[in-house]
C-alpha positions as CSV (number, residue, x, y, z in Angstrom):
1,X,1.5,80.7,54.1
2,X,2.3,78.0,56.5
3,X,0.2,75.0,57.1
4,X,0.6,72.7,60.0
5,X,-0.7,70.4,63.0
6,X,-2.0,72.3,65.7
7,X,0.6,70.1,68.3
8,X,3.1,70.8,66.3
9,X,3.6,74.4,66.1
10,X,6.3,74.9,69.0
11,X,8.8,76.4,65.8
12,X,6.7,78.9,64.7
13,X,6.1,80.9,68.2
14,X,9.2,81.9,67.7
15,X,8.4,84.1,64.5
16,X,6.3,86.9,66.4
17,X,5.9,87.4,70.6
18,X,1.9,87.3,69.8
19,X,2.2,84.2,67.7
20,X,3.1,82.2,70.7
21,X,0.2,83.4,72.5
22,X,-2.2,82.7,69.8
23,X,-1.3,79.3,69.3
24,X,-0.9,78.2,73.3
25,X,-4.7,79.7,73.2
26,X,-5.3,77.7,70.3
27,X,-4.0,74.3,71.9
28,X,-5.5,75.0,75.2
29,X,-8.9,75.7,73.9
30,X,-9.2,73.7,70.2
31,X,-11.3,70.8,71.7
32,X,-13.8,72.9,73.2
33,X,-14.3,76.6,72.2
34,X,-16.4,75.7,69.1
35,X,-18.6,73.5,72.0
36,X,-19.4,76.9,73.5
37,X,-22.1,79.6,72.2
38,X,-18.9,82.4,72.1
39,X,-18.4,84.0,69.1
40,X,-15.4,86.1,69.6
41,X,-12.9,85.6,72.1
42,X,-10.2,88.5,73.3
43,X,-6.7,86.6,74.2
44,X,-4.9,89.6,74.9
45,X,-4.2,93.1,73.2
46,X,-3.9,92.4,69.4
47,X,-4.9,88.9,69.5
48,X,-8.3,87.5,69.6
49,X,-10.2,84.5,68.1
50,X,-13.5,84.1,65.8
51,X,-15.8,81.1,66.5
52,X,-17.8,81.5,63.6
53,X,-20.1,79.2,61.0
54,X,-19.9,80.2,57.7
55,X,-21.5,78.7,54.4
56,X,-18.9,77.9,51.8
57,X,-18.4,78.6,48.5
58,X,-18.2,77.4,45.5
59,X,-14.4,77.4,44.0
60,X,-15.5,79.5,41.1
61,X,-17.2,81.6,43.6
62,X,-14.9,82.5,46.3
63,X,-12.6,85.4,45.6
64,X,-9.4,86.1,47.6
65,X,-8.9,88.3,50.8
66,X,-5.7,90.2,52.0
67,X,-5.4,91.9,55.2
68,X,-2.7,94.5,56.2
69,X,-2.1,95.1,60.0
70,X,-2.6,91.1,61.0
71,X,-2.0,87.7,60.5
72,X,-5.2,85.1,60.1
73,X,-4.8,81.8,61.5
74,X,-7.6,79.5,60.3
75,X,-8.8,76.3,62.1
76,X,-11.5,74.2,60.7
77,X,-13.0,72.0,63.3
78,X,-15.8,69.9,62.1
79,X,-15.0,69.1,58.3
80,X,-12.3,69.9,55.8
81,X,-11.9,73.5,54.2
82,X,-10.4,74.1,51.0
83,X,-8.6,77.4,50.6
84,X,-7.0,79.5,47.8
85,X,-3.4,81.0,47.6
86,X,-1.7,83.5,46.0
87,X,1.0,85.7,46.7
88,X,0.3,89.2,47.3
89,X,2.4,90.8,44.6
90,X,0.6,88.8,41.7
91,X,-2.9,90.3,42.7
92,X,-4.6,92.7,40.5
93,X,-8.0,92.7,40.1
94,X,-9.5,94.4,42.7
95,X,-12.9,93.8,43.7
96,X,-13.2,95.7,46.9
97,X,-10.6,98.6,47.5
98,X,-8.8,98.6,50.7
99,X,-11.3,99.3,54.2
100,X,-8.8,100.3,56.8
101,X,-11.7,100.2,59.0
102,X,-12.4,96.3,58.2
103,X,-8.5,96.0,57.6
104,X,-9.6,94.1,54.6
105,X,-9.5,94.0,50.6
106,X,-10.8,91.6,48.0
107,X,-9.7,90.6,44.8
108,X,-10.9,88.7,41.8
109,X,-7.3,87.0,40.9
110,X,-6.7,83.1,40.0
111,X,-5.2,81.2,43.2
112,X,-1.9,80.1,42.5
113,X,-3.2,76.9,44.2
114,X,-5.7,75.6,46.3
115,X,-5.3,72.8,49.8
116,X,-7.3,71.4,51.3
117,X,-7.1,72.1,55.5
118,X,-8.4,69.3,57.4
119,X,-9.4,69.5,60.9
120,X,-6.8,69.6,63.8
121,X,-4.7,71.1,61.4
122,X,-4.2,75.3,61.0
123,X,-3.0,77.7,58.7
124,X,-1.0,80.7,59.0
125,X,-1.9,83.7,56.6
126,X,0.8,87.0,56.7
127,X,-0.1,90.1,55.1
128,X,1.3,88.7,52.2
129,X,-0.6,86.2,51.4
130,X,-3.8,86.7,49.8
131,X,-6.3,83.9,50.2
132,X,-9.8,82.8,49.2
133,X,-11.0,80.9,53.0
134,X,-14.6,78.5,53.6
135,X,-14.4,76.9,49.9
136,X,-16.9,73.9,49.8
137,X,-20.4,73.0,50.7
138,X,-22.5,73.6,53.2
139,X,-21.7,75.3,56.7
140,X,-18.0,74.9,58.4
141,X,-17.7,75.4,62.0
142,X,-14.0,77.0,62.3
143,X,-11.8,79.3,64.8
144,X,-9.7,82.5,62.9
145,X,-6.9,84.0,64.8
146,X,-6.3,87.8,64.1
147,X,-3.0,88.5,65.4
148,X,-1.7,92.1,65.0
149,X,1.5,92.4,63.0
């Protein structure tokens, strides 16, 4: 997991050759994508972005998500998120089994911790991190990165 500014990610494009795509995208287009009635946006092979609105969850309610084949990066844009953590090799209660279809699995495990994500700021999920997103009230407007590991 890495959490950081969305101006100050210059560091991490060097991890992956679609990660620096991803987040020029994201610079270029934070103020104004979530202004826009697009939903899903394709940036190039592997990489595309979610504009979506989701209600939130309760803490006790949200249960964690792990993905396989890519890398989330999560954006909130009008109000704060708070998110779960833990790392992939402590989960064990599985909720929904592995879709390779979806690329996507819950579990039922106890966050190692929880952050709060404030707007203009992102963070990075790998496949091994699971987390539990859109904790809070009400609706969040927010951007997720898939980028194919």
């Amino acid at each position: 997991m890495i959490v950081a500014k969305i101006n100050d990610t210059a560091a991490l494009e060097a991890i992956y050759p679609k990660m620096k795509t991803a987040l020029q995208w994201l610079r270029d287009n934070y103020a104004t994508i979530h202004q826009t009635g697009v939903s899903r946006v394709d940036i190039e092979d592997g990489v595309w972005a979610n504009v979506e609105t989701p209600s939130m969850k309760h803490i006790d309610q949200q249960v964690l998500e792990v993905h396989r084949n890519y890398i989330d990066i999560h954006v909130p844009v009008d109000r704060d998120e708070m998110m779960g953590w833990l790392p992939l090799h402590k989960l064990g209660k599985v909720v929904t089994p592995y879709s390779t279809e979806r690329d996507i699995a819950f579990y039922n495990d106890t966050p190692l911790t929880h952050f709060t994500l404030h707007p203009s700021e992102l963070c990075i999920m790998t496949p091994l991190d699971a987390h539990a997103p859109i904790i809070g009230e009400g609706t969040i407007k927010k951007i997720c990165i898939k980028v194919e590991v």
